[in-house]
GUSE-19748 format. One line per field, with one value per residue (C-alpha): residue in three letters; y, x negated, z; residue number from 1. Coordinates in nm, 2 decimals, padded with zeros to 4 digits. Example, Ala and Ser with C-alpha at 12.3 -4.5 7.8 and 13.67 -1.06 7.14 Angstrom:
# GUSE-19748
aa: (ALA:SER)
v: (-00.45:-00.11)
u: (-01.23:-01.37)
w: (00.78:00.71)
i: (1:2)
***
This chain:
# GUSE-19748
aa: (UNK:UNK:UNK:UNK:UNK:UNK:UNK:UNK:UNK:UNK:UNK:UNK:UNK:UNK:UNK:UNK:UNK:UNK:UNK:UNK:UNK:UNK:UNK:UNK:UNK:UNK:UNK:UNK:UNK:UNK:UNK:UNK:UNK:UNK:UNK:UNK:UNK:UNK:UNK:UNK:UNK:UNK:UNK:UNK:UNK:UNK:UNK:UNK:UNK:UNK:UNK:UNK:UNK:UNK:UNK:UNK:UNK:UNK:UNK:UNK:UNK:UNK:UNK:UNK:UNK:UNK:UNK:UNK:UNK:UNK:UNK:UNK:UNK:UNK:UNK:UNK:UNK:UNK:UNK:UNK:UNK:UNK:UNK:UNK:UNK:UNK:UNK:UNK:UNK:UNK:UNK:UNK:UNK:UNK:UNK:UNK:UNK:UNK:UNK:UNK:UNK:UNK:UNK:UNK:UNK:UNK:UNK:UNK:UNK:UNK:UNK:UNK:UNK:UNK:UNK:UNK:UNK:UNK:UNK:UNK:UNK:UNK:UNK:UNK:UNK:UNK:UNK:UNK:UNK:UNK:UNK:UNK:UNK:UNK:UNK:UNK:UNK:UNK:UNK:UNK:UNK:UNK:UNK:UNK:UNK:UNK:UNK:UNK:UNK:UNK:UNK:UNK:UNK:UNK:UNK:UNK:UNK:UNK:UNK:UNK:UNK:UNK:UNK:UNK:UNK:UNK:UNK:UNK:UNK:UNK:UNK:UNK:UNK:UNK:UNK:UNK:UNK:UNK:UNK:UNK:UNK:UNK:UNK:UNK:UNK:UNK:UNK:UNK:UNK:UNK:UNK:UNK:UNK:UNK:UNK:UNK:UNK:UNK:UNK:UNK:UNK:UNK:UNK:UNK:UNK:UNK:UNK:UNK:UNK:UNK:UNK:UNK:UNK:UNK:UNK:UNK:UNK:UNK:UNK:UNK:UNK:UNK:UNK:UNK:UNK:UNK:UNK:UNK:UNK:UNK:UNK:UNK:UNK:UNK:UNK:UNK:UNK:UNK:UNK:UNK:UNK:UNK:UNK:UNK:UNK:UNK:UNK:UNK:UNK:UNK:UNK:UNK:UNK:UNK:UNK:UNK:UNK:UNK:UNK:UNK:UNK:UNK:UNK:UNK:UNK:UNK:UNK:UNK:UNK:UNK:UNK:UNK:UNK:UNK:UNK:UNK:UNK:UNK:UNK:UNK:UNK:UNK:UNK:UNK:UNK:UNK:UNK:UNK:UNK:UNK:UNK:UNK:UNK:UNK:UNK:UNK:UNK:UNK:UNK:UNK:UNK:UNK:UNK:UNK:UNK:UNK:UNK:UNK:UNK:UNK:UNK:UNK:UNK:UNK:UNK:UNK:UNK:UNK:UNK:UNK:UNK:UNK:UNK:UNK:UNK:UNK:UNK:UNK:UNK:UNK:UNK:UNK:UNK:UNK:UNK:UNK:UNK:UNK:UNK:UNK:UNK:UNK:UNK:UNK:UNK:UNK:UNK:UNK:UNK:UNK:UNK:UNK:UNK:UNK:UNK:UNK:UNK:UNK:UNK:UNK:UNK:UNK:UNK:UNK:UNK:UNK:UNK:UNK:UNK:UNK:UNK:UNK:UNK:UNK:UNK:UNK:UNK:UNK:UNK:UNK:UNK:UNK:UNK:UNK:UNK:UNK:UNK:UNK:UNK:UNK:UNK:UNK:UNK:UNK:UNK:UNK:UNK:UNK:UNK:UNK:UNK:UNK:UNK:UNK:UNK:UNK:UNK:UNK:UNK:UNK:UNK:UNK:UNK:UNK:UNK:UNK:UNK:UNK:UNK:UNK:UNK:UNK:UNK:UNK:UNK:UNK:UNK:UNK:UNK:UNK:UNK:UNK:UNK:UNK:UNK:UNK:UNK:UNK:UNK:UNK:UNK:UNK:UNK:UNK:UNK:UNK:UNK:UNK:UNK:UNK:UNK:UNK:UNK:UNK:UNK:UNK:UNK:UNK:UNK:UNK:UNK:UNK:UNK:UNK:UNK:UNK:UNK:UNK:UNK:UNK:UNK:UNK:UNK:UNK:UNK:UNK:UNK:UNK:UNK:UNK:UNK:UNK:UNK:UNK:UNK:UNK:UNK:UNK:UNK:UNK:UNK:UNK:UNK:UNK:UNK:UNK:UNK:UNK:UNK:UNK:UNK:UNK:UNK:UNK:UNK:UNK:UNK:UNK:UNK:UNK:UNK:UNK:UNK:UNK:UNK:UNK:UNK:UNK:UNK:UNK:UNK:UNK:UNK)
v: (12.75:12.52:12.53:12.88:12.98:12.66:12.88:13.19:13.08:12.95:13.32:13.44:13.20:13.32:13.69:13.66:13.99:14.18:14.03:14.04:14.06:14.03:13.76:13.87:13.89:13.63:13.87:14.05:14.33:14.45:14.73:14.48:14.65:14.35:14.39:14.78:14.74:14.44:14.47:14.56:14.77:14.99:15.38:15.62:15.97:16.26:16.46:16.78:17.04:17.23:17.41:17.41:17.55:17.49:17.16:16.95:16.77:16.46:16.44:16.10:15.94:15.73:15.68:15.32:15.20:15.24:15.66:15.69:15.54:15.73:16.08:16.12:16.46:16.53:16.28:16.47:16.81:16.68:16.55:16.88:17.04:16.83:16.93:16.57:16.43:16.35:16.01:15.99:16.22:15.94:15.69:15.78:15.80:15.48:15.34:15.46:15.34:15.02:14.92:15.01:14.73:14.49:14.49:14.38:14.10:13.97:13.98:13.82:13.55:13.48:13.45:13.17:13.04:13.00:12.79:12.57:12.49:12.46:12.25:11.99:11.95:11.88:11.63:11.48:11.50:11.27:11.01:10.95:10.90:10.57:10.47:10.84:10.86:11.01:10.92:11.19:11.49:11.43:11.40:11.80:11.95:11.82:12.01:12.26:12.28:12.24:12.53:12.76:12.65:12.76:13.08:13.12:13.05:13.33:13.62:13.56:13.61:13.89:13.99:13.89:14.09:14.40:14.34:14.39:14.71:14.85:14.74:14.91:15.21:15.31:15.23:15.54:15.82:16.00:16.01:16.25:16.58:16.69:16.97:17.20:17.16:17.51:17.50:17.59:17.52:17.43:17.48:17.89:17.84:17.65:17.78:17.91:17.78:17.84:18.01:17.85:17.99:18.34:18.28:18.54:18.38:18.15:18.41:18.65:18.34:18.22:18.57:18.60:18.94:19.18:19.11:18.73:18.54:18.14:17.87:17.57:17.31:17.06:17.35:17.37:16.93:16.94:17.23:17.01:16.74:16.51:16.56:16.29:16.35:16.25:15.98:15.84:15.94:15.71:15.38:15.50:15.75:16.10:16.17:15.96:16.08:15.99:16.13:16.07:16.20:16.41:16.48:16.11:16.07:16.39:16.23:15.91:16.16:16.29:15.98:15.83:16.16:16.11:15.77:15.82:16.13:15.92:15.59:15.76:16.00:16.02:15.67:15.53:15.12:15.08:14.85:14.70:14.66:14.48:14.69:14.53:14.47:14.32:14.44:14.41:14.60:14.92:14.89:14.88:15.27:15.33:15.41:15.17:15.11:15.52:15.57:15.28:15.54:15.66:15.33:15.11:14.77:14.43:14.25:13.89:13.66:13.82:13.82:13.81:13.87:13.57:13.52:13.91:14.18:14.29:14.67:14.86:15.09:15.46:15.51:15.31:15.40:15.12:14.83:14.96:14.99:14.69:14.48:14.46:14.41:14.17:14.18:14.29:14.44:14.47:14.86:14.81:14.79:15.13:15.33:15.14:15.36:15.30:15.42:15.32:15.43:15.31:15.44:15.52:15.46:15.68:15.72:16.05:16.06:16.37:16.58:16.60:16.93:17.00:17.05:16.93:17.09:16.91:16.67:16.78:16.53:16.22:15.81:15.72:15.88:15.86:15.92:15.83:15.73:15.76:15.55:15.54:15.29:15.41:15.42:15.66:15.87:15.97:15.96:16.40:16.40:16.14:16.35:16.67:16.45:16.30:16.66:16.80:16.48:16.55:16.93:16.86:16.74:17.07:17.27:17.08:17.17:17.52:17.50:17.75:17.63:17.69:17.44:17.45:17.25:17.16:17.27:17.05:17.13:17.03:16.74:16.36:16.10:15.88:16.26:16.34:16.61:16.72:16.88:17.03:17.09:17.34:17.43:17.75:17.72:18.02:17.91:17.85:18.12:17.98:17.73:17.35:17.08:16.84:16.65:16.54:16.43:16.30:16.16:15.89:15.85:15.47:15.50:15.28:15.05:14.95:14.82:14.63:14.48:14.64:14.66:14.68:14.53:14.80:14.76:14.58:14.89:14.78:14.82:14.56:14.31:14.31:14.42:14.19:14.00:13.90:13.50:13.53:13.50:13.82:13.93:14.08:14.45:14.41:14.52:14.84:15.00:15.17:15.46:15.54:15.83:15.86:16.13:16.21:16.30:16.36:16.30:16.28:16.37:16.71:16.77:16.72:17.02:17.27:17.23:17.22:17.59:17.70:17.62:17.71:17.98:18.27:18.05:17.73:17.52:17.40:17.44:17.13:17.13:17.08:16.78:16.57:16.64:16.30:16.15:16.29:16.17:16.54:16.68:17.05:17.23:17.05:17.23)
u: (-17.43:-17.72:-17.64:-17.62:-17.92:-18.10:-18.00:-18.11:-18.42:-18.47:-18.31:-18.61:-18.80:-18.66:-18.71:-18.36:-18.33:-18.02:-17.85:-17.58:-17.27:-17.00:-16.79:-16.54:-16.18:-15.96:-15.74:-15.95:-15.73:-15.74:-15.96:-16.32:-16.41:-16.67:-16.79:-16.83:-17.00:-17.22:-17.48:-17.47:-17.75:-17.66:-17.68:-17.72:-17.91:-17.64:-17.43:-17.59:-17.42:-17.35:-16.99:-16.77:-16.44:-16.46:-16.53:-16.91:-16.97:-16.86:-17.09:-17.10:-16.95:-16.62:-16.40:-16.54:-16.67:-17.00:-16.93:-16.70:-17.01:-17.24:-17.11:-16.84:-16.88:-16.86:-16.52:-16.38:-16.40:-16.23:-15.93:-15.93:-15.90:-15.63:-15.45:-15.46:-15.24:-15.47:-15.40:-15.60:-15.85:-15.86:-15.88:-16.19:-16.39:-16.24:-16.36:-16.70:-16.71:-16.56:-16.85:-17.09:-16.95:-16.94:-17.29:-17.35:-17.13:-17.25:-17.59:-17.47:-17.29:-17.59:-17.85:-17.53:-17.56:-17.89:-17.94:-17.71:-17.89:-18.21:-18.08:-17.88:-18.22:-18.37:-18.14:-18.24:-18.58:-18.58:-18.29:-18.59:-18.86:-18.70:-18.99:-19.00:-18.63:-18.52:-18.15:-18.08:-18.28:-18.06:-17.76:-17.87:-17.93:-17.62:-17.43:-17.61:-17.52:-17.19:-17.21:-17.42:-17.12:-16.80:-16.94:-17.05:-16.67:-16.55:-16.73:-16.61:-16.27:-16.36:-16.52:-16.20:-15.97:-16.23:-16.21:-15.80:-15.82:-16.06:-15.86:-15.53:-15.71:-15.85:-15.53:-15.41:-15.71:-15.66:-15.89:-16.21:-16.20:-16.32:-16.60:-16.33:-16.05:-15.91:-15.90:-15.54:-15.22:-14.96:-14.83:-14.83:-15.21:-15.28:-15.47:-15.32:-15.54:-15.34:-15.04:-14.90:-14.60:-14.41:-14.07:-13.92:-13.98:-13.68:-13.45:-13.52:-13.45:-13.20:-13.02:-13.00:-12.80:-12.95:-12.67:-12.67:-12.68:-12.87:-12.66:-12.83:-12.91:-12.61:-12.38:-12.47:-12.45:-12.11:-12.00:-12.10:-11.93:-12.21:-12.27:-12.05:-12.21:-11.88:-11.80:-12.19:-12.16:-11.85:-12.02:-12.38:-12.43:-12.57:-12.87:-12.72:-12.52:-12.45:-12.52:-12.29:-12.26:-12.46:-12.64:-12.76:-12.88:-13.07:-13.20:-13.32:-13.45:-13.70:-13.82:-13.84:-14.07:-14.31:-14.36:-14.40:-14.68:-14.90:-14.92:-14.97:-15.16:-15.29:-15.41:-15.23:-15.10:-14.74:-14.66:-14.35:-14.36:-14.16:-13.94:-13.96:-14.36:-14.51:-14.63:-14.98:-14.92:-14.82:-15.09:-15.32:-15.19:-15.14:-14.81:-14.82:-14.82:-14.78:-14.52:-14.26:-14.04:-14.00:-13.95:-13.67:-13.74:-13.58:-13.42:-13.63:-13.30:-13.26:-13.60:-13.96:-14.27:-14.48:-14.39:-14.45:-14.17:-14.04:-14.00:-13.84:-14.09:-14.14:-14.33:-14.50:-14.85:-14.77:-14.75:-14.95:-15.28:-15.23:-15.23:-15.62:-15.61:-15.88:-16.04:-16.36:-16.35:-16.64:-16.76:-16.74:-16.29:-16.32:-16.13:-15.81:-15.51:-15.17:-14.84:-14.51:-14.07:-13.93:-13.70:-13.80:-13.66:-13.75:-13.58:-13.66:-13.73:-13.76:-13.64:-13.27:-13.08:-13.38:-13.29:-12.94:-12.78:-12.89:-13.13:-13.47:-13.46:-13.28:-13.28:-13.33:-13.49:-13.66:-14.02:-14.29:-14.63:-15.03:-15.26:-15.62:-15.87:-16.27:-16.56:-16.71:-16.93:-16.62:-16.39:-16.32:-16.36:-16.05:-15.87:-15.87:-15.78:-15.49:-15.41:-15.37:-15.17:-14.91:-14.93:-14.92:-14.58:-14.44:-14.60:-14.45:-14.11:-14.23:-14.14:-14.31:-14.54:-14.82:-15.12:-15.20:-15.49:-15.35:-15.52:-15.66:-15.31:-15.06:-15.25:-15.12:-15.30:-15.50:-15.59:-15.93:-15.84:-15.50:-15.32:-14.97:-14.82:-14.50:-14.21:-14.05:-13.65:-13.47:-13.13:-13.35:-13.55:-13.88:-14.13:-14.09:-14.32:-14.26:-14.62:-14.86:-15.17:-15.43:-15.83:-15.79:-16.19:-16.20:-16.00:-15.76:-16.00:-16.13:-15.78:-15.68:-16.06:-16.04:-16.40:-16.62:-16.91:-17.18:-17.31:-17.69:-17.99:-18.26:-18.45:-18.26:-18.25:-18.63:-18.57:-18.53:-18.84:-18.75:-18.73:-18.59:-18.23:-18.08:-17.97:-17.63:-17.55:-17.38:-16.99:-16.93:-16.59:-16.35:-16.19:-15.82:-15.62:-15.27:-15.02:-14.67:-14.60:-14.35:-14.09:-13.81:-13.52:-13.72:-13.78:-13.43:-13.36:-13.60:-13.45:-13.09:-13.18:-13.44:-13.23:-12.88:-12.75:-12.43:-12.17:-12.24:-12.41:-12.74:-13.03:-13.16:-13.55:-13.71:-13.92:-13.63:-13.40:-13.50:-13.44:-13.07:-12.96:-13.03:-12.81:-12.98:-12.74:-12.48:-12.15)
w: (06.51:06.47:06.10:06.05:06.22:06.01:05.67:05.82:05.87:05.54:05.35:05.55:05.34:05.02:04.81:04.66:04.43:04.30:03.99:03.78:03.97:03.64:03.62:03.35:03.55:03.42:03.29:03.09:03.02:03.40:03.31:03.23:03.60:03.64:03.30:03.31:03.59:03.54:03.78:04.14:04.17:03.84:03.86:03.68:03.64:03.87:03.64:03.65:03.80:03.48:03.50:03.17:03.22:03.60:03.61:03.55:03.22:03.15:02.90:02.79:03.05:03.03:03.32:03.51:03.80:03.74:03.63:03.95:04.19:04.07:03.91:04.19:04.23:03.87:03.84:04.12:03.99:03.67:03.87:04.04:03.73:03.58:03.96:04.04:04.35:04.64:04.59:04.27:04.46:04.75:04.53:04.32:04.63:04.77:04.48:04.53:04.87:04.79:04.56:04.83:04.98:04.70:04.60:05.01:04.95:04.63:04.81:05.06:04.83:04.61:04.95:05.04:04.71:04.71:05.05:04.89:04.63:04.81:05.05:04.77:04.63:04.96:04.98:04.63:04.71:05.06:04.90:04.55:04.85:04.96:05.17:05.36:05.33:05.69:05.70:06.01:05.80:05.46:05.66:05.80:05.44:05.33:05.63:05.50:05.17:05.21:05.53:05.30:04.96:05.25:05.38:04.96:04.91:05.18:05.01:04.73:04.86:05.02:04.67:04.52:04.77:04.72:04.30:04.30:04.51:04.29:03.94:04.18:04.23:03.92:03.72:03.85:03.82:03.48:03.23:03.25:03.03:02.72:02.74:02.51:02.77:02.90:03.25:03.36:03.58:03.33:03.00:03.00:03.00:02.71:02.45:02.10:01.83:01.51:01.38:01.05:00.84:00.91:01.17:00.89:00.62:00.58:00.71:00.38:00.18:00.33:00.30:00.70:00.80:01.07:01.27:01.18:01.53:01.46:01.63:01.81:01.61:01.81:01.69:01.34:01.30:01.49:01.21:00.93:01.15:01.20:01.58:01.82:02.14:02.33:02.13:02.23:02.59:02.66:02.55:02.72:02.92:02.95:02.68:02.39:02.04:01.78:01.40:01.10:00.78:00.60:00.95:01.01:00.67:00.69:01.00:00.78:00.46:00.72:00.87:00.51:00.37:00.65:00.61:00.28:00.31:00.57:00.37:00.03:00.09:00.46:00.40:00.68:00.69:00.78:01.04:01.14:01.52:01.80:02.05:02.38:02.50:02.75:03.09:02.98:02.70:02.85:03.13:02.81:02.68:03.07:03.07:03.36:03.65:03.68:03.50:03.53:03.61:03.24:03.13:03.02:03.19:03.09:03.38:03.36:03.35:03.05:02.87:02.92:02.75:02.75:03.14:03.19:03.27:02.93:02.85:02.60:02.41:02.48:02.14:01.87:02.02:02.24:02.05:01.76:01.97:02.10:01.80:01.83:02.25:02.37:02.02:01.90:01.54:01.30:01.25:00.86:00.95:01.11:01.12:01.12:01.06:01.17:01.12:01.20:01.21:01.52:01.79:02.10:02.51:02.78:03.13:03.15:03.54:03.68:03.43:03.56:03.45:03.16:02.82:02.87:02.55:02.19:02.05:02.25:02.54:02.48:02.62:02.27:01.94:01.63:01.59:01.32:01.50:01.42:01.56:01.48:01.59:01.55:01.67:01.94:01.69:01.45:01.73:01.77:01.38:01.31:01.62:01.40:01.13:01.23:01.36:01.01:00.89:01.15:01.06:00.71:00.73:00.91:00.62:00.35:00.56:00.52:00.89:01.11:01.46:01.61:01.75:02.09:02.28:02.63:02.96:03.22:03.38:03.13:02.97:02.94:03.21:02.87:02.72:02.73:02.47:02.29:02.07:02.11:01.74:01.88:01.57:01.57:01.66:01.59:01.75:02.08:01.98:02.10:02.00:02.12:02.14:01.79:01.81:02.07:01.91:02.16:02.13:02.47:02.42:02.53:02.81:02.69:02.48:02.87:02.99:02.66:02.62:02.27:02.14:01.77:01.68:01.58:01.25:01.27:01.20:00.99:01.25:01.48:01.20:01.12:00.76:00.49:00.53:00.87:00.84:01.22:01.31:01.33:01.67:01.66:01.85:02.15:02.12:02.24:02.32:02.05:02.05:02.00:01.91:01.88:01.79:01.65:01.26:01.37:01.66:01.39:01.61:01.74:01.31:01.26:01.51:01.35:01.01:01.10:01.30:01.01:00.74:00.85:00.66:00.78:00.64:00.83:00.59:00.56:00.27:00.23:00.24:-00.12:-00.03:00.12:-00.18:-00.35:-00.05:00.01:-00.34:-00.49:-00.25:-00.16:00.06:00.34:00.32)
i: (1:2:3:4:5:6:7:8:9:10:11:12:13:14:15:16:17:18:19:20:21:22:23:24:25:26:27:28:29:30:31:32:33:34:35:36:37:38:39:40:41:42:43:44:45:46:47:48:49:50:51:52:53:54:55:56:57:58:59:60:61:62:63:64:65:66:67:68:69:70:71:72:73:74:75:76:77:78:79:80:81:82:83:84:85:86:87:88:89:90:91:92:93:94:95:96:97:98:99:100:101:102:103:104:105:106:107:108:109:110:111:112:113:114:115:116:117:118:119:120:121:122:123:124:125:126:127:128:129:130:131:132:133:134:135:136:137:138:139:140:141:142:143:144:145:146:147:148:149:150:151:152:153:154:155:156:157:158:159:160:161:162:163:164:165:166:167:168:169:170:171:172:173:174:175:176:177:178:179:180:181:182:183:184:185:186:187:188:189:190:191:192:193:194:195:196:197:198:199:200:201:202:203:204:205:206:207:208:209:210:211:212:213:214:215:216:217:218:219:220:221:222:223:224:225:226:227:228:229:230:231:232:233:234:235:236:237:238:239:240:241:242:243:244:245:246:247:248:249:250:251:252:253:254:255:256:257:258:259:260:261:262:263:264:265:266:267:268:269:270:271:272:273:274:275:276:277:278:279:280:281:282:283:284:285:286:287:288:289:290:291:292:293:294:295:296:297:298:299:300:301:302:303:304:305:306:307:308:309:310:311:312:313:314:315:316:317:318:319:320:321:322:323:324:325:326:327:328:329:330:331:332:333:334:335:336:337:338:339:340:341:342:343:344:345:346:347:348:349:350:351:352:353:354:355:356:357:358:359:360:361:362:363:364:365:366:367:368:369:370:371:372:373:374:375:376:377:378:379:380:381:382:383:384:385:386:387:388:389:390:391:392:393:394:395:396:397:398:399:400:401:402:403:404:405:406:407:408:409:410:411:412:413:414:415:416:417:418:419:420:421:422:423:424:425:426:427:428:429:430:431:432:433:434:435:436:437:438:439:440:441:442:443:444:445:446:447:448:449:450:451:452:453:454:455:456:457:458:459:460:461:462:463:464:465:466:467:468:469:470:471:472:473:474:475:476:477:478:479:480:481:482:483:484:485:486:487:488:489:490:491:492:493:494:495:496:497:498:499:500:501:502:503:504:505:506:507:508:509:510:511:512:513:514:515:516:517:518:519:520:521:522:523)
***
């Protein structure tokens, strides 16, 4: 007790300001929480209270620690737009609350901190003065640098303790809003923004009859006897087939053509990716830890990703964005564009007795995926233009669909803004979702440490005359945006029911004819 009331008296000495409370988390990919928020007194001007579609301006806020401590209000109304659980509501002012208390205890640390290291050279001081040296006085300053260096020790557990709640918590609040957003409950509300093609068009072509009934898609593959859904269900399960034939290579001809549009002309790189990630990986595009659910894991006797539970993919956005996690990339690379064929695994959860007829909701499929890495200041403009590239390939179909932007309802949890691209099937007689194209702002930048370097001004580097050594910008987060062109399995079903014709066979489309050997109608 002596001891303690010895330091106290000496932090009384002391005017020990705020600093920098950021030590970079060992895992760097858990969100950078001490590097967004890298001082302990940081705040920032309040959101203003201005209302867009029921909710207050993100402006340019992005969804940390920092945003959440001092903009809760405006975070909150966005998760009350998106109809948020109150768990996510709970947690952003947890969050908040929490980091009241962390910048007390890194006060407290550093005051702890300090003392220690007053009182070690105290006790370098009295052991140079040999002739003065007092053995009983060095004997106290060291009790009390190694008192002051154990309580130091104790906060920062309790800092430590506080740190992995926080990193808990905000892995599972969605990502803020873009301004454009609708505000709505569900998919009903989402707003129309274009209408491409005529639904009958391909009818008078294809010589429909007035009283000419369209079959489902499943119905016109098993007539061309390509369809063996029972043949898959008794090796695996509900929500597997199998395509053969003329069907399955139709399937391939599709997955070819878009490959083909996006790397010659979209400008897209192909990539070859692996199919089983890591856990980091997925916490990195957030489909984890929220929705494990969905996914296919990897039992660990059987594999695991560099120690970490092993997953297979749900779509190539997962593994492509991550091929630049805990990197920082030079804005002269930017934007990087990728592209890539792979199949895809979900569980499905939740979506028991949906869409149980068919190709639309399956354990595995087909689907060609955009990524695009960029910077914050081109990031909506590369959004609308990956947009059109995954329209582009509906309109060389001459398949009919209409664009949709997503309310605050409806939207995915990385989304700050998105695109529905929904094709016109005339056996279902409605439209269905066949692209999701989505601008995550740098939401998931933060949790895969995926950063850019910005370009040096002229005014930064001195100009040309400058004989100083040039400072280099500070990196800064990137931006990624990912979306479907397209899901290949869902594009199979719209030309199978667009192209079908009275007698049972199929019209091949004119831009997959080279890839189908010539072949232009499926008998």
């Amino acid at each position: 007790m002596a001891l303690l009331l010895a330091l106290s008296r000496q932090a009384t000495a002391w005017s020990t300001g705020r600093r920098a409370a950021a030590t970079q988390s060992v895992n760097s990919r858990r969100f950078i929480l001490r590097a967004a928020s890298t001082t302990a007194d940081a705040a920032s001007t309040p959101a203003s209270a201005e209302s867009i579609n029921g909710r207050i301006s993100r402006r340019s806020n992005s969804l940390d620690v920092k945003t959440i401590v001092a903009e809760t209000d405006m975070v909150l109304s966005h998760l009350k737009s998106r109809r948020a659980s109150k768990e996510a509501m709970d947690a952003a002012t947890t969050i908040a609350s929490l980091q009241s208390q962390r910048v007390s205890l890194i006060q407290q640390r550093d005051d702890w901190l300090n003392q220690r290291k007053e009182a070690s050279a105290k006790v370098g001081q009295l052991m140079r003065n040999k002739d003065d040296a007092n053995h009983d006085e060095i004997e106290t300053q060291k009790q009390l640098s190694n008192t002051a260096a154990e309580e130091a020790a104790k906060v920062e557990a309790e800092l430590d303790t506080i740190q992995s709640t926080m990193d808990g918590l905000l892995a599972g609040i969605p990502n803020l809003l873009d301004d454009v957003v609708p505000d709505g409950d569900d998919d009903t509300q989402n707003e129309v923004v274009l209408e491409w093609g005529d639904i009958e068009a391909l009818p008078k072509k294809l010589d429909w009859t007035e009283d000419f009934e369209p079959k489902w898609h499943d119905d016109v593959a098993a007539g061309l006897n390509g369809y063996q859904a029972e043949a898959a269900v008794k090796m695996s399960g509900a929500r597997f087939v199998s395509l053969s034939g003329s069907i399955a290579r139709l399937e391939r001809a599709l997955a070819m053509f878009f490959m083909d549009l996006h790397t010659t002309k979209h400008g897209y790189t192909e990539v070859s990716v692996p199919f089983v990630v890591g856990r980091s990986a997925l916490e990195g595009t957030s489909q984890l830890p929220k929705f494990q659910e969905d996914l296919f894991a990897i039992s660990p006797e059987s594999h695991t990703c560099n120690g970490e539970d092993a997953f297979l993919i749900p779509t190539a956005e997962v593994p492509l964005t991550n091929m630049h996690a805990d990197s920082i990339l030079e804005e002269a690379d930017l934007p990087i564009s990728y592209v890539a064929w792979t199949p895809c695994f979900r569980a499905e959860a939740g979506s028991y007795g949906r869409d149980t007829k068919g190709l639309i909701r399956m354990h595995q499929f087909h689907k060609v995926e955009l990524v695009k890495i960029t910077t914050p200041d081109t990031s909506d403009e590369q959004h609308e233009l990956l947009t059109t590239h995954a329209e582009a390939c509906l309109q060389a179909l001459e398949l009919p669909y209409r664009k949709v932007r997503l309310c605050s309802g409806d939207i995915g949890f990385a989304a700050r803004h998105c695109y529905d691209l929904e094709v016109w099937l005339p056996g279902a007689k409605e439209f269905r979702e066949i692209s999701s194209c989505s601008n995550t702002g740098d939401f998931q930048a933060r949790r895969m440490a995926l950063r850019y370097r910005p370009e040096a001004s002229e005014d930064e580097s001195g100009g040309t005359n400058n004989k100083k050594k040039q400072k280099k910008p500070k990196p800064e987060f990137c931006h990624s945006i990912n979306g479907s062109g397209l899901a290949v399995g869902r594009a199979l079903v719209a030309v199978l029911e667009n192209y079908q014709r009275p007698d049972g066979s199929v019209v091949v489309p004119e831009v997959l004819r080279p890839y189908m050997g010539g072949v232009d109608i499926l008998n």
